[in-house]
PASEGU-658000 format. One record per residue (C-alpha): residue number from 0; x, y, z. Coordinates in steps of 0.5 Angstrom, whole numbers, padded with zeros to 4 digits. Layout:
BEGIN
R/k/xx/yy/zz
R/NUM/X/Y/Z
...
END
This chain:
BEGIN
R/k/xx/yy/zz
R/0/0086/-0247/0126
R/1/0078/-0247/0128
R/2/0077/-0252/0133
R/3/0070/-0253/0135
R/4/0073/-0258/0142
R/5/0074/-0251/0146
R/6/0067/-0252/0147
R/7/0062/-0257/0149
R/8/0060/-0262/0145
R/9/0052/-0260/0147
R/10/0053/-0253/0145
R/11/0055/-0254/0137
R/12/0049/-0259/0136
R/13/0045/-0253/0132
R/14/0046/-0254/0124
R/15/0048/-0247/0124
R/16/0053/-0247/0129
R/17/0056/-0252/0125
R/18/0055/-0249/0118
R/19/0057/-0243/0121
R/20/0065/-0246/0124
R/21/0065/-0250/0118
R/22/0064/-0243/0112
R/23/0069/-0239/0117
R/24/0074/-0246/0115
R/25/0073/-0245/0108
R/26/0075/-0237/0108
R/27/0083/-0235/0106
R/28/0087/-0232/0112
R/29/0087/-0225/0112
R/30/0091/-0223/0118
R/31/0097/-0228/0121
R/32/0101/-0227/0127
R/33/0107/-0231/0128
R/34/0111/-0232/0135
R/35/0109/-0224/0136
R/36/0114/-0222/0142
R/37/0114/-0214/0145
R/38/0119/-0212/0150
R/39/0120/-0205/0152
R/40/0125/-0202/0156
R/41/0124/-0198/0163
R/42/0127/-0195/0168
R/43/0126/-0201/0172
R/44/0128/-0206/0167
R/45/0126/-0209/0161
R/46/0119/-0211/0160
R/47/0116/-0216/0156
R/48/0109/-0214/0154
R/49/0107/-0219/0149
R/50/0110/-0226/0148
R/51/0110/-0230/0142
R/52/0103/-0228/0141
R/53/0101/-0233/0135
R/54/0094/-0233/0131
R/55/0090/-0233/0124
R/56/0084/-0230/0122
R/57/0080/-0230/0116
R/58/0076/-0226/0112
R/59/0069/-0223/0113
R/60/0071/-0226/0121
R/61/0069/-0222/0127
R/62/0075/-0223/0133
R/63/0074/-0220/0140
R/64/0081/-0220/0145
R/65/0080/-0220/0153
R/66/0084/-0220/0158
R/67/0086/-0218/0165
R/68/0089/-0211/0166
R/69/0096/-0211/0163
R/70/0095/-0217/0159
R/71/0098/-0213/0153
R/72/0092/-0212/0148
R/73/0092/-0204/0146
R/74/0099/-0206/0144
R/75/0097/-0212/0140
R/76/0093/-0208/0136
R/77/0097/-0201/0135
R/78/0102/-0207/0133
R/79/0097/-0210/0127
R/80/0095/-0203/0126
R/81/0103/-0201/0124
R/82/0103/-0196/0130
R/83/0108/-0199/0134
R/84/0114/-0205/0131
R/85/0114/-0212/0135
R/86/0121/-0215/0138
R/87/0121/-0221/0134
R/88/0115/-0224/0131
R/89/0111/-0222/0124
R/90/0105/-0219/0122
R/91/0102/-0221/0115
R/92/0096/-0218/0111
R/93/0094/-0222/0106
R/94/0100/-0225/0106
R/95/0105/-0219/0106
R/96/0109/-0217/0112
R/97/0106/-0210/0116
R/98/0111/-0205/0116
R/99/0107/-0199/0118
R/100/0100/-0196/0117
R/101/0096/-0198/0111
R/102/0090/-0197/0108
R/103/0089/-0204/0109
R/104/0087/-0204/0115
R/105/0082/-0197/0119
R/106/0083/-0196/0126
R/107/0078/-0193/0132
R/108/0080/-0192/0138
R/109/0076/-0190/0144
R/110/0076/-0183/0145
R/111/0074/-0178/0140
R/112/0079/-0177/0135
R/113/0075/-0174/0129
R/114/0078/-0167/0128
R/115/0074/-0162/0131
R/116/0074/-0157/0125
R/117/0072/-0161/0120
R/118/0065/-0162/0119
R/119/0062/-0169/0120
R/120/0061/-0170/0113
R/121/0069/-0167/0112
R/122/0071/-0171/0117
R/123/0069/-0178/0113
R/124/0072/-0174/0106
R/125/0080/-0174/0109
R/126/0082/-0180/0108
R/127/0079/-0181/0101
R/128/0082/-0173/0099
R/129/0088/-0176/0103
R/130/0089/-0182/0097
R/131/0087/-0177/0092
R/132/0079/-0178/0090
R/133/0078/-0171/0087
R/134/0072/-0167/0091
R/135/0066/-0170/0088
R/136/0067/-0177/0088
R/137/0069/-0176/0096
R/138/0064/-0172/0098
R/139/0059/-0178/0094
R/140/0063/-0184/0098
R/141/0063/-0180/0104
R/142/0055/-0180/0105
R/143/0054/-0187/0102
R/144/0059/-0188/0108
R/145/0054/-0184/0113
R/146/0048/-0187/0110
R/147/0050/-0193/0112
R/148/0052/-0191/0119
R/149/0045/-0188/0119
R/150/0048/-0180/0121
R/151/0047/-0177/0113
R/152/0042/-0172/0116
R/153/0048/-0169/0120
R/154/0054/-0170/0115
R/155/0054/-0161/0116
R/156/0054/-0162/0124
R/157/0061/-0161/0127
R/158/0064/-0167/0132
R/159/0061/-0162/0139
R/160/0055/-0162/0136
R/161/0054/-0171/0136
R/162/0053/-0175/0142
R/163/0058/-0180/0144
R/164/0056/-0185/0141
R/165/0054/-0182/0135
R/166/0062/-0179/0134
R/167/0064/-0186/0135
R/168/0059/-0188/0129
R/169/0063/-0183/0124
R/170/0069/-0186/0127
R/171/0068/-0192/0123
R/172/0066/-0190/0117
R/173/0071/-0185/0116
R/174/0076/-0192/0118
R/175/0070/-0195/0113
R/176/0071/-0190/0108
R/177/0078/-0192/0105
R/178/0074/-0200/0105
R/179/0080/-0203/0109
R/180/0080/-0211/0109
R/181/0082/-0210/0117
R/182/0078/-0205/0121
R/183/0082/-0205/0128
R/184/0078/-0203/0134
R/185/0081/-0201/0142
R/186/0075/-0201/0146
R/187/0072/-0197/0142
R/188/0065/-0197/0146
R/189/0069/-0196/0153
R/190/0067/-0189/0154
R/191/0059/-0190/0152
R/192/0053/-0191/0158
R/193/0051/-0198/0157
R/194/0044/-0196/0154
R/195/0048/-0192/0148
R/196/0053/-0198/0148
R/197/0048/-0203/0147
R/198/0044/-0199/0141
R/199/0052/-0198/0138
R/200/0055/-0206/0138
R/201/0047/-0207/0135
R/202/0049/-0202/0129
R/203/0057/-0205/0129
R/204/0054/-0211/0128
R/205/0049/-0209/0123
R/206/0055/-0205/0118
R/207/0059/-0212/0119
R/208/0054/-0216/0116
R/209/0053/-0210/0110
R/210/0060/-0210/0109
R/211/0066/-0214/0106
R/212/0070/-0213/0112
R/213/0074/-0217/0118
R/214/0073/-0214/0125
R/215/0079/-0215/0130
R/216/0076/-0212/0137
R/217/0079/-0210/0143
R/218/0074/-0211/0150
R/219/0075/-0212/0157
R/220/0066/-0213/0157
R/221/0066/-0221/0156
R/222/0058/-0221/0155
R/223/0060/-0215/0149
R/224/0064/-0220/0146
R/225/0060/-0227/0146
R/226/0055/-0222/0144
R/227/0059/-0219/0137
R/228/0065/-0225/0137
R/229/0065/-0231/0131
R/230/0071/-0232/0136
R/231/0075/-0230/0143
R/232/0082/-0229/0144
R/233/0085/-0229/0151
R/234/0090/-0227/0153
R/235/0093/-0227/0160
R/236/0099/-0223/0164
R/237/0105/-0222/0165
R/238/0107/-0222/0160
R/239/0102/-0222/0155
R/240/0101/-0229/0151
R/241/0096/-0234/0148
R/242/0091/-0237/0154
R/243/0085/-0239/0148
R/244/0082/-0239/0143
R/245/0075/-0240/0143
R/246/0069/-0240/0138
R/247/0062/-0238/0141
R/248/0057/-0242/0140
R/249/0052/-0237/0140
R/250/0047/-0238/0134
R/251/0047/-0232/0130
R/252/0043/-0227/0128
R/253/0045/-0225/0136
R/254/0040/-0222/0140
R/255/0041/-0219/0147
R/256/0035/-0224/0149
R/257/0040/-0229/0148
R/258/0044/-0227/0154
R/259/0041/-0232/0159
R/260/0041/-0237/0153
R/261/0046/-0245/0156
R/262/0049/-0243/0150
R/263/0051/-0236/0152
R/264/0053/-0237/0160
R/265/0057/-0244/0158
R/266/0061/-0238/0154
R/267/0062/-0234/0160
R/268/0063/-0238/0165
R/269/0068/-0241/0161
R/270/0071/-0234/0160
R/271/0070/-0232/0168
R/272/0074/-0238/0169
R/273/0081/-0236/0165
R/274/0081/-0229/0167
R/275/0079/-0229/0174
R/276/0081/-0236/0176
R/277/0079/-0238/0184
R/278/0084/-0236/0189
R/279/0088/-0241/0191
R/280/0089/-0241/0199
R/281/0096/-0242/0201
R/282/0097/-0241/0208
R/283/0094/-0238/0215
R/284/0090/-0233/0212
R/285/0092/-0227/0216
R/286/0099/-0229/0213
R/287/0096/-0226/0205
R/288/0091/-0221/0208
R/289/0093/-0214/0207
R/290/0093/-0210/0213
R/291/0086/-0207/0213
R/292/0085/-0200/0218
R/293/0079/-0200/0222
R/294/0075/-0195/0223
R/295/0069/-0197/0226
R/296/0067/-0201/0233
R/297/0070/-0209/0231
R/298/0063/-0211/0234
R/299/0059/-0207/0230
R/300/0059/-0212/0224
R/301/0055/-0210/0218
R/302/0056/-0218/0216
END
């Protein structure tokens, strides 16, 4: 459930933060998991990568997931996907257990996967012609969709053609195309220069507010997710589990200027704190320093 203590008191006075907690309460469960646990055996032993992973997310509702390295999040989201299958736990999609891939949820993966034979256009029309829409029809949804994601003027050009940013905006209105409930993204803007993956969480957020659909988004960014996020989830390492669930207070409309806003460094300083908590000193230093090389003149100090 949403829980408006997870941060101060100060920052949820505006009337639309509030309004916005209190509209997000009212909407039905789209996504709920439960006890959530991954093992995966190794030569080394058995592995736990997610352990009891419990949450809820509603309809229409934007979620990031962070963590350090390791914490298990391209598991979690390949599991809510049905590409992999949990130890024990359940996933549930309006209610019904997820036993593999479904059209009610699209996915989009961080590197490219648009098929490099097929024209951009074709490439939105598969999964339509896969469900069985005649041609006419796929090829009418199929630029509505590149409309949306402003790429009609290419729907002929081939993937090697388009920019990084712009195969990862055909990336989402094929997963779009079949209009999911749930579109499930791993880092997906990962591999973009920083200006490109600003202009691409802009058009992300613009087709979320054009589009009846629920955004489970995997980032290692924490400002990309403040930025995007209605809430965050953390999760910690070894193994992968529940640390928080935080609701970002920042109003919206977002906008980049908001970065230096109380609202939007309180969140962050909350993150940085969950995910790089301070070194505990424990002992002679010299004792937990690693053994470093020296390769120049000890009184040659550049500090």
């Amino acid at each position: 459930m949403f829980n408006p203590q997870t941060v101060p008191d100060y920052l949820l006075q505006s009337d639309a933060v509030r309004a916005r907690f209190e509209r997000l309460k009212t909407r039905e469960p789209i996504l709920e998991v439960r006890n959530l646990t991954k093992r995966f055996v190794t030569p080394q032993g058995e592995h736990t990568a997610l352990a009891d992973v419990s949450f809820t997310t509603h309809r229409r509702e934007f979620v990031c997931v962070i963590g350090p390295s390791g914490c298990g999040k391209s598991t979690l989201i390949r599991i809510l996907a049905g590409l992999e299958t949990q130890s024990s736990g359940e996933v549930r999609v309006n209610g019904k257990a997820v036993s593999g891939p479904g059209a009610d949820r699209g996915m989009v993966f961080q590197g490219y996967t648009l098929f490099p034979w097929l024209t951009v256009k074709k490439n939105v029309m598969f999964g339509l012609r896969m469900n069985g829409q005649g041609r006419a029809q796929a090829e009418r949804e199929a630029l509505q969709w590149l409309d949306l994601v402003g790429l009609e003027k290419f729907a002929n050009a081939y993937p090697h053609q388009l920019s990084g940013g712009m195969k990862q905006r055909v990336a989402i209105a094929r997963a779009l195309a079949n209009r999911p409930g749930i579109l499930l993204m791993d880092e997906p803007f990962g591999a973009l220069d920083a200006q490109t993956r600003a202009k691409m969480q802009a058009h992300l957020l613009d087709i979320w507010r054009n589009v009846d659909v629920t955004i489970f988004f995997i980032t290692h960014d924490l400002d990309e997710a403040i930025y995007l996020a209605d809430r965050i989830l953390v999760l910690k390492a070894n193994p992968g589990a529940v640390q928080e669930l935080i609701e970002v207070p920042v109003p919206r409309p977002r906008s980049y200027a908001q970065f230096n806003s109380p609202e939007f460094l309180a969140t962050r300083a909350r993150l940085e704190g969950l995910i790089h908590p301070p070194e505990q000193p424990s002992g002679d230093d010299a004792a937990v320093q690693p053994h470093m090389i020296r390769l120049t003149d000890i009184h040659d100090s550049v500090e």
